[in-house]
N, C-alpha and C positions, 0 to 999 in steps of 0.2 A: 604831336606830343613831343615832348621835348626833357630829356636825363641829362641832367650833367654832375658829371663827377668829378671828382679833384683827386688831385696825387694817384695815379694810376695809368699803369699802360692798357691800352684795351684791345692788343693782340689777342688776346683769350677768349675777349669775347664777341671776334670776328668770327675764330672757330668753333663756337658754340652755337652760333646762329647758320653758321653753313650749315653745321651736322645735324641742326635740329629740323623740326618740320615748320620754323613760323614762315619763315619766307616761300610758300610753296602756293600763293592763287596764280594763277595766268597775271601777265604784267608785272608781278612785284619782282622786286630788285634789289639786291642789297648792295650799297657803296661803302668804301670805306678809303679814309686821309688819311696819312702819318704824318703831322706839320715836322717838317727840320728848318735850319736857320738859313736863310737866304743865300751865305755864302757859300754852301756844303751842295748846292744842285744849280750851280753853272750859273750864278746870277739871275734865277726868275724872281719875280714876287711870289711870294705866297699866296695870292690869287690865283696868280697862272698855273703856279703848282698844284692849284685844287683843281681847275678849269679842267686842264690835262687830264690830271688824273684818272680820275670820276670819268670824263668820257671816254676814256678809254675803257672802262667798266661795263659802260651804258653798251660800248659796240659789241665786248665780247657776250654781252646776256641778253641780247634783244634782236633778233636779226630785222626787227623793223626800224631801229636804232641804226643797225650796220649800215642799213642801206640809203638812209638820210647822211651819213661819215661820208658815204662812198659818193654821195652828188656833192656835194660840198668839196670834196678831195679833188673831184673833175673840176668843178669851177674855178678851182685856186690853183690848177694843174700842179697839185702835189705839195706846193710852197708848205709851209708852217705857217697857220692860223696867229691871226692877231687876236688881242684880250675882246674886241668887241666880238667878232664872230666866235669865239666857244661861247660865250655866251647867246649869243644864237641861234647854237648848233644845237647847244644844252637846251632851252628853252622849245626844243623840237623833239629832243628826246623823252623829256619829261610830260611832254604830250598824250606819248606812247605807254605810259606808264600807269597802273592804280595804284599801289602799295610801295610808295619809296623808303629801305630802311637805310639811313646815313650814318657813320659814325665820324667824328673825326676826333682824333687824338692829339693831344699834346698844344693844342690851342694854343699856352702863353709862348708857345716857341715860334707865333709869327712877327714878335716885333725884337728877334735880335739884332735888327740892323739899326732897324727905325722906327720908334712907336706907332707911327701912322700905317704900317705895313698892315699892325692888327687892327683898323679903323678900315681898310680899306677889304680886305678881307672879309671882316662882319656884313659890310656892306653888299658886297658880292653872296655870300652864303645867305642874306637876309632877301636877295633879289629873289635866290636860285628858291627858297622856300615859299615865295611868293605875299610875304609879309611886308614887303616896300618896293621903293625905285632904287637903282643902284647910282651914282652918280653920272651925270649926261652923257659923259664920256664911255659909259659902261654898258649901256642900253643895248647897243646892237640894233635896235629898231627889228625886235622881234614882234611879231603879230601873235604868238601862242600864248592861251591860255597857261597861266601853271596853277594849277590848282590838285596835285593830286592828292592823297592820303600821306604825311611826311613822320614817320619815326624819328628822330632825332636823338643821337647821346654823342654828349661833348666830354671830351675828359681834360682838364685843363687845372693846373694850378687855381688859388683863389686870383682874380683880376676884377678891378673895378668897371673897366672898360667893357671888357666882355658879360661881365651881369647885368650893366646896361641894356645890351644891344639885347640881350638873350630874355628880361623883363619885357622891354616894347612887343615880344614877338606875342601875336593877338591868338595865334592858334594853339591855344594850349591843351590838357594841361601842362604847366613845366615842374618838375622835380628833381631838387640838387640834394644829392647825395655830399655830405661832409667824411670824406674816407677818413681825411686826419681826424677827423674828432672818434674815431674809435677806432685808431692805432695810436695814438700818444699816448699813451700809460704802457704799450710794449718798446716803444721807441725809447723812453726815456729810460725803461730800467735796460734795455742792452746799452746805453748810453753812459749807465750808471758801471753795469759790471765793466765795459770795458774801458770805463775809465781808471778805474781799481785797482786793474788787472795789468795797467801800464805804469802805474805808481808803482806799483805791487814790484814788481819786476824792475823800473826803475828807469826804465823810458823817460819817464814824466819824473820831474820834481816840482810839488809846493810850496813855498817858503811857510805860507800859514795853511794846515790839514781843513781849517773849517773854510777854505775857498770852495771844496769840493765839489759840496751840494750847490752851488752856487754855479760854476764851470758846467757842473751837469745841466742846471734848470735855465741855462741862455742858449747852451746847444742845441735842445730841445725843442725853445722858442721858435728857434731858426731852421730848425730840421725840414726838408720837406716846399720850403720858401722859395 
């Protein structure tokens, strides 16, 4: 199943789902991503930064998890994992797993460098949920199944890209939540008073008063974008 929401952070509803009881059979698991901009976490991809992430999740909630980390860690005597092996490593944890819930946040913030960063990521997250192949290079040449139970909620600006990738996905159902479409009517009128209110005071000058509503209904447009 698969949520995706727009304009929202979804820190709140990490700790909703800890404190509650849904995530509580044997094997289930909840992950959770905060996408940031490429530059701001030491030059990884946005792949890798999921890759990472999430298995570091898998080792601390799963000791059957840990202990697949810990042969792996032997093999490589300690080095840092390349993009194919978490991806292999992943594909071994999710084995171990029946109720995977994921969230990831902030989606359109994977392609501040370069659009294909978000193309290349969808690919990776479309492998990990077991709905395609990731590109040749990304395989790993894992032998495990992935097939377990996937909750999904994506919180992402609107993007065309990513409703693609997030349409093709066959295990549905999927349901997008529109947040802006029921916060524009409060957005535009604090829009409206503090616009007013800086005339008012004299911040702001209009040469003609009937721009007003005008200045208000393109900021609005743009709000949130």
């Amino acid at each position: 199943m698969l949520l995706q929401l727009t304009v929202r952070s979804s820190s709140g509803i990490v700790q909703d789902l800890q404190s509650s009881s849904t995530v509580k059979l044997p094997g289930d698991i909840l992950l959770y991503h905060f996408c940031t901009p490429t530059s701001e976490t030491y030059n990884q991809s946005p792949a890798l930064q999921l890759l990472e992430d999430i298995s570091v999740q898998f080792v601390v909630s799963s000791e059957a998890c840990y202990k697949l980390a810990l042969q792996m860690w032997k093999r490589k005597s300690g080095l840092t994992l390349e993009l194919s092996e978490y991806v292999s490593l992943l594909s071994s944890f999710i084995a171990e797993c029946g109720r995977i819930y994921l969230l990831v946040d902030a989606l359109d913030e994977t392609d501040w460098r370069d659009a294909r960063e978000t193309q290349t990521f969808l690919e990776m997250l479309t492998h990990l949920l077991g709905e395609d192949r990731p590109p040749n290079d990304l395989v790993g040449g894992s032998s495990h199944p992935i097939r377990p139970t996937w909750k999904v909620l994506l919180a992402s600006r609107m993007d065309n890209l990513i409703s693609r990738y997030t349409r093709s996905w066959r295990r549905g159902p999927a349901i997008v939540v529109r947040l802006d479409a029921h916060t524009k009517p409060d957005l535009r009128n604090f829009i409206s008073t503090e616009l007013s209110r800086r005339i008012k005071d004299g911040r702001l000058r209009l040469r003609n008063e009937a721009l007003e509503q005008d200045i208000v209904a393109e900021i609005a447009r743009h709000a949130g974008t």
